[in-house]
C-alpha positions in Angstrom: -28.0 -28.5 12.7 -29.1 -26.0 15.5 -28.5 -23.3 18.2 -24.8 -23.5 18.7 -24.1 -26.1 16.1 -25.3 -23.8 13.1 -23.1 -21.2 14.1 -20.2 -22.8 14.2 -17.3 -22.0 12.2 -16.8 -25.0 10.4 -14.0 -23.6 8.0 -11.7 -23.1 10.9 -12.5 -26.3 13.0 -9.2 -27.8 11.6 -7.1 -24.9 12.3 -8.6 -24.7 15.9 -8.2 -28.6 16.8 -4.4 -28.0 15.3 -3.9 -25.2 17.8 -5.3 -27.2 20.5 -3.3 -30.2 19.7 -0.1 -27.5 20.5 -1.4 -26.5 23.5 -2.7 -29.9 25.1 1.3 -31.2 23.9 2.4 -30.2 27.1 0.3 -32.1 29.2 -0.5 -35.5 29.9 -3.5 -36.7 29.1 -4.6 -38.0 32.2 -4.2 -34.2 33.5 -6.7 -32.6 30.7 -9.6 -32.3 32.0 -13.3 -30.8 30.4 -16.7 -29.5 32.4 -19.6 -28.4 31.2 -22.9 -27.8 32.5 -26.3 -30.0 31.8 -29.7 -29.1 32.9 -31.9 -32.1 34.4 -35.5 -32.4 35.0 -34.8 -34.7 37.8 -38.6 -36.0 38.3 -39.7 -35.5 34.9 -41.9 -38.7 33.5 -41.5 -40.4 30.4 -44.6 -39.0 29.4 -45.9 -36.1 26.3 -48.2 -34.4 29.1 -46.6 -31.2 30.0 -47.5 -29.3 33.6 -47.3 -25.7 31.5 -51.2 -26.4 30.4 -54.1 -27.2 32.2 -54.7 -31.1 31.6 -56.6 -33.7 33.3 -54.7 -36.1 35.7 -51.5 -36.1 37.0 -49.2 -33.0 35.5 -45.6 -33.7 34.3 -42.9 -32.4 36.9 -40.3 -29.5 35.5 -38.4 -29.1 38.4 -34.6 -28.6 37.2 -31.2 -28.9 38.6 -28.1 -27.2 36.9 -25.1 -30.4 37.1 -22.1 -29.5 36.0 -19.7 -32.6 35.1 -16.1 -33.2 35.1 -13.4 -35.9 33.9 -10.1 -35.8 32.4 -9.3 -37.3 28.8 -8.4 -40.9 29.9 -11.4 -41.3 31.8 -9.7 -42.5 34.4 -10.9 -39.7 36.8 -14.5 -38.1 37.2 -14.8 -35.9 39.4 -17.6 -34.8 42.5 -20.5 -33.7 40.5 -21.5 -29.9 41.2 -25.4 -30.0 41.5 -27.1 -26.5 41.6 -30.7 -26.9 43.0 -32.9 -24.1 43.8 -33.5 -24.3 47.5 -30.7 -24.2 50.3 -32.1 -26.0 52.9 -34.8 -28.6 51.8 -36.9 -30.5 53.9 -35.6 -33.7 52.3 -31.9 -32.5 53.8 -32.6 -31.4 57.1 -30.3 -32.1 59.2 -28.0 -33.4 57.1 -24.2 -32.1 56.6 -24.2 -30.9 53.0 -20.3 -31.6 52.8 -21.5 -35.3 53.3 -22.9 -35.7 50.4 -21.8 -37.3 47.2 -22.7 -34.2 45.0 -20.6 -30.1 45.9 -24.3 -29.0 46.5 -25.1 -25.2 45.9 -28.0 -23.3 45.5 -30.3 -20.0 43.9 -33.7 -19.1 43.2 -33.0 -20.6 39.2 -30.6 -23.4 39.9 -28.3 -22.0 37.6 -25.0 -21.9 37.3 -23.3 -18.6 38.6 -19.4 -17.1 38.6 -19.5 -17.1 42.1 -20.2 -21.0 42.5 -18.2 -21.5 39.0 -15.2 -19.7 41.2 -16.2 -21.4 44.5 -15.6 -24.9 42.7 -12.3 -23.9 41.1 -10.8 -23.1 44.1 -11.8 -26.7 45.4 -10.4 -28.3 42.2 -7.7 -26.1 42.4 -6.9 -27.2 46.4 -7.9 -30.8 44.9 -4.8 -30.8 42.5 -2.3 -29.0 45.1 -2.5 -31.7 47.7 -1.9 -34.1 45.2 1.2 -31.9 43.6 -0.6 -31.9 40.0 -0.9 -29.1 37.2 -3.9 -29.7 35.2 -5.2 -27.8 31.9 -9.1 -27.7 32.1 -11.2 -26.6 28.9 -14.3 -24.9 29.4 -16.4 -23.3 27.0 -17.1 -19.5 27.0 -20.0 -18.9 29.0 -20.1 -15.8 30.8 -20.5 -17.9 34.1 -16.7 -19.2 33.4 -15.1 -15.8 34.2 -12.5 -15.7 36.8 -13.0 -13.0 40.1 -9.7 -11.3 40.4 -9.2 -12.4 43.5 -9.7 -16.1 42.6 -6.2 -17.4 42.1 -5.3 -20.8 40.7 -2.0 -22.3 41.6 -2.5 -25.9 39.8 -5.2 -25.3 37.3 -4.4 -23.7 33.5 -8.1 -22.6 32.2 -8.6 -22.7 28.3 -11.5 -21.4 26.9 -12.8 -23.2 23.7 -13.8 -20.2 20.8 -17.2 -19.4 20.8 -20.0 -21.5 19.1 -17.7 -25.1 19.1 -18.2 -26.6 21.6 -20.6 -29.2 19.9 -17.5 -30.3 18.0 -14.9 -29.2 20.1 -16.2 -30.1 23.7 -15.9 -33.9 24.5 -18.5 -33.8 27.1 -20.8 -32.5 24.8 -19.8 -35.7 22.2 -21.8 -38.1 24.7 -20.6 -37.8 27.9 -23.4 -35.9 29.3 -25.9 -38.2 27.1 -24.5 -41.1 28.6 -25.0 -39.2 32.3 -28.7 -38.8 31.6 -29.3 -42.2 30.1 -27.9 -43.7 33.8 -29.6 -41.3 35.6 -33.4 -41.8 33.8 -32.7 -45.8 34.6 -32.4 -45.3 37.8 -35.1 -42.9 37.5 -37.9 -45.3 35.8 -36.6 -48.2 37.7 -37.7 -46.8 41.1 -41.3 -45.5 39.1 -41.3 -49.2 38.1 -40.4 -50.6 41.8 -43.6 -47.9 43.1 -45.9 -48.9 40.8 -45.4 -52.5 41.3 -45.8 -52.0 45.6 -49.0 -50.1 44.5 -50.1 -53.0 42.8 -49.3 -55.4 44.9 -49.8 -53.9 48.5 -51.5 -51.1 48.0 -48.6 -48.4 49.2 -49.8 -45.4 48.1 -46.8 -44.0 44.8 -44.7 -41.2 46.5 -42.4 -39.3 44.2 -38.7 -39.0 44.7 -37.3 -36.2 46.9 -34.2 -34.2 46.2 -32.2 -36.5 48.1 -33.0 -39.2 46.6 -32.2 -37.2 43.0 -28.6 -36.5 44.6 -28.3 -39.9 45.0 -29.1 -41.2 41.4 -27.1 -38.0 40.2 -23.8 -39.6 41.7 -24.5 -43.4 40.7 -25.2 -42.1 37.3 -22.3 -40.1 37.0 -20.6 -43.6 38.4 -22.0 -45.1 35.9 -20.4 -43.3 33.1 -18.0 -45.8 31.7 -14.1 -44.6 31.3 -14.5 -46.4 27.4 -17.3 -43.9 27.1 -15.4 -41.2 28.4 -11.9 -41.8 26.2 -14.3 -42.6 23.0 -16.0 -39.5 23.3 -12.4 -37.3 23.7 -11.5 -39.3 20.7 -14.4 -38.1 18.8 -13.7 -34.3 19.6 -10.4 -35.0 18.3 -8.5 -32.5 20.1 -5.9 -34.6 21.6 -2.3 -34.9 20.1 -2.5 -38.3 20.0 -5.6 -38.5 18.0 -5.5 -41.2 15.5 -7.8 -40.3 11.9 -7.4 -44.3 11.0 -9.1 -45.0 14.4 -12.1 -43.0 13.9 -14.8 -44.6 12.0 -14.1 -47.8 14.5 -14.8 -45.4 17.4 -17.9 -43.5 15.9 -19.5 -47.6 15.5 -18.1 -48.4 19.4 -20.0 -45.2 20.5 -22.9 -45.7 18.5 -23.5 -49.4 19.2 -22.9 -48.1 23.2 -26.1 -45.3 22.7 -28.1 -48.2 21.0 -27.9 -50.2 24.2 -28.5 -47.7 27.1 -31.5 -46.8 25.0 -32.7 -50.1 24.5 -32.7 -50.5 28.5 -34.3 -47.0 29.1 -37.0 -48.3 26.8 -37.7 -51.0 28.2 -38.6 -49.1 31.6 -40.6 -47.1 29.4 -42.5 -50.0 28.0 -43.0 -51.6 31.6 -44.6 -48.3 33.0 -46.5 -48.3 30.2 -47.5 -44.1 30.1 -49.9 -42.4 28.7 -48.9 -40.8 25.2 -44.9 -42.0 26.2 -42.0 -40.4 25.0 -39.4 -42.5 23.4 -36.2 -43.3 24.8 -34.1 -41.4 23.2 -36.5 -38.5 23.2 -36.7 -38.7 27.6 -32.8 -38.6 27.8 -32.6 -36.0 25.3 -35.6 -33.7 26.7 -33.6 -31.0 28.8 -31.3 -30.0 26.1 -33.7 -29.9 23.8 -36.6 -28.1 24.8 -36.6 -27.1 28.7 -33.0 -25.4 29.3 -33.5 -22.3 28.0 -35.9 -19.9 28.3 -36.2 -15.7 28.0 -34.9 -13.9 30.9 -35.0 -10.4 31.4 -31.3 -8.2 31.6 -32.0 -7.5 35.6 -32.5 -11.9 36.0 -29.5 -12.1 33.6 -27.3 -9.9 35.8 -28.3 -11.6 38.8 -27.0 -15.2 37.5 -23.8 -13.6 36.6 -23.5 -11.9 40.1 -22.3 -13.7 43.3 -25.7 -14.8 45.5 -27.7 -12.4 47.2 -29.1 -13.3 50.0 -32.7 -13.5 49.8 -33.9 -17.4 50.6 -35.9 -19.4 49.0 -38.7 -19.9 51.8 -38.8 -23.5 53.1 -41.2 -26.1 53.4 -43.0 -25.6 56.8 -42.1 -29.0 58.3 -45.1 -30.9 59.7 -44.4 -32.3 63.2 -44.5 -36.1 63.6 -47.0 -37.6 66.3 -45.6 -38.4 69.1 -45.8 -42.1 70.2 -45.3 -42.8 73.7 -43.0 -46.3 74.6 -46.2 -47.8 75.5 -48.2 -47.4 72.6 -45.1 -48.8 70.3 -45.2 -52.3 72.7 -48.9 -52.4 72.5 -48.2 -52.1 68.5 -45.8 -54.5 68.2 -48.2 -57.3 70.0 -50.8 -56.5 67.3 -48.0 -57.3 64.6 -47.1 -60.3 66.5 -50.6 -61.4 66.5 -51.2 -60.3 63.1 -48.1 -62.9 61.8 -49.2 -65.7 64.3 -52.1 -65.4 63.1 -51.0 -66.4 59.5 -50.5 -70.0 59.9 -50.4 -70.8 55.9 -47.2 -68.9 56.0 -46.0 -69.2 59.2 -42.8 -71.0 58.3 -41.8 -67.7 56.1 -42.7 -65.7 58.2 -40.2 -66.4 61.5 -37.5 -64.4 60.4 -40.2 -60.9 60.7 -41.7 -62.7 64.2 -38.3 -62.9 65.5 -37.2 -58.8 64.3 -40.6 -58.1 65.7 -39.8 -59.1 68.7 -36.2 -57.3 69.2 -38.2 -54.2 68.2 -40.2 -54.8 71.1 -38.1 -55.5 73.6 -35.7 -52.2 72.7 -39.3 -50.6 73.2 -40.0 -52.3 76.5 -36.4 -51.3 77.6 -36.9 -47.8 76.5 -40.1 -47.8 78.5 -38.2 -49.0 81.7 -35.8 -46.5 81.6 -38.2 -43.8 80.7 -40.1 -45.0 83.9 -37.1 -45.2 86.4 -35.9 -41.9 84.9 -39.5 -40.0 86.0 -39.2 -42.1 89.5 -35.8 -40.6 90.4 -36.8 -37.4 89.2 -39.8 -37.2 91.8 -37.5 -38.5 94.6 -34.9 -35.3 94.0 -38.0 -32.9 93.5 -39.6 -34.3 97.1 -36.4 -34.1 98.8 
């Protein structure tokens, strides 16, 4: 055992899931719900070589997002992740309405979680529940982050703080929930790394890395992903419910087990397929964030400043680089090469119709655009010469 886990107070664990069992009584269990938070090196390869020392080749990515994840005991409901990244306005979201996404997206300098986005989100959960008439209990662990503003006032959620130093037995989404998040999210992960690397070698597209939106993306499916079995199993193995039976328990430890084996099994097969240099293993990639990159020494004045509602300085953005322009004349001119291009190929012409005829509707919407453009300027010189 170690970090929280060796500190627990393992004498009173029975007393304290006894107490909880009286307090979750009152509630059904599909209106118990648990959050906690997860750190995730969202472009992080499955590979030993680490971007903190100076190495030859590529450098491994440590760029980290705070999700914070959260279901209810039945694991019939998950809901919106929260995803903390460290930039309010990246290039990769311009233009897009944040409230669109399928993430609650926030943002500070660390990505970390804060009490004013940890109040921020209870009032959305807590507007979440009103509309649908509902009273929830929600258990949290006792991170400083999870302290209430006074002026933050819940009408349909009860907050219950686990005791300090448990939640590794306590918390179900620390029983595999969150595991099970990250095992999704690298699939998805490698499987795109897999789908570059096989356009490289086939076509030659030069391997672009994924972009925070794409991360967003994967974040949701994972989290999608997540099976309600998994969910319920994991609950049963904090055994804090008041329904929790003992007899059930070793058959639930071998369900959960047997379900790790597998989503393992298919991250390492990625693995194996990419083929990296000095790889990690599977369980080692989905495991990395908790284990060595989510903490690190902060001063008091950086400490006081996660705790603290956002100031207002800005992380600067990306300068964007304007596009060329292309005028409607150039695109038609293009489009004729193409056409040429896939004429030209007469070994493969008959597969090769269906992209002739797209081609070509590209081409006319390009020779219409042109026209338009042209009669536009026309009757623009007539009411200037008038």
């Amino acid at each position: 055992m170690h970090g929280e886990a060796a500190s627990a107070p393992i004498q009173d664990l029975s007393s304290m899931r006894e107490n909880l069992h009286q307090t979750l009584r009152d509630y059904d269990p599909k209106d118990i719900f648990n959050c906690d938070e997860t750190g995730l090196f969202w472009k992080m390869k499955p590979s030993r070589t680490l971007s903190n020392s100076s190495v030859a080749g590529s450098k491994q990515s440590k760029d980290r997002v705070t999700i914070l994840l959260t279901c209810n005991s039945t694991g019939t409901e998950k809901m919106r992740p929260l995803f903390i990244h460290k930039h309010e306005n990246p290039r990769a979201l311009k233009n897009i309405n944040k409230n669109s996404l399928p993430v609650n997206y926030y943002w500070n300098k660390k990505s970390w979680m804060q009490v004013s986005i940890w109040n921020q989100y209870l009032k959305k959960l807590d507007a979440h529940m009103r509309a649908q008439k509902r009273n929830i209990l929600l258990l949290v662990d006792n991170a400083p982050t999870h302290a209430l503003y006074e002026n933050t006032i819940l009408t349909n959620i009860v907050i219950h703080h686990l005791s300090p130093n448990t939640t590794a037995y306590l918390q179900p989404c620390d029983q595999g929930i969150i595991n099970s998040f990250k095992s999704q999210y690298r699939k998805l992960y490698l499987r795109n790394r897999v789908k570059t690397f096989d356009n490289f070698n086939e076509y030659g597209t030069e391997p672009v890395e994924i972009n925070i939106k794409k991360c967003i993306k994967y974040v949701a499916r994972a989290w999608d992903s997540v099976t309600d079995i998994t969910i319920n199993n994991c609950w049963k193995k904090a055994n804090i419910m008041p329904t929790y039976n003992e007899e059930d328990n070793d058959e639930n430890e071998i369900l959960m087990e047997l379900a790790r084996i597998k989503e393992l099994e298919e991250v390492q097969v990625l693995i194996d397929q990419l083929n990296p240099e000095n790889p990690f293993t599977a369980e080692e990639f989905v495991d990395y964030d908790n284990s060595e990159g989510t903490t690190e020494m902060v001063s008091d004045e950086e400490i006081l400043k996660a705790v603290l509602p956002n100031d207002q300085e800005k992380e600067e953005e990306i300068e964007e680089i304007p596009l060329p322009t292309i005028t409607h004349t150039e695109a038609v001119e293009s489009y004729d090469k193409v056409l040429l291009y896939l004429q030209q190929k007469e070994e493969n012409f008959d597969s090769k119709k269906n992209d002739i005829k797209i081609i070509k509707k590209l081409k006319k919407e390009a020779l219409k655009d042109r026209f338009i453009s042209a009669r536009q300027v026309n009757l623009n010189d007539f009411v200037n010469s008038m």
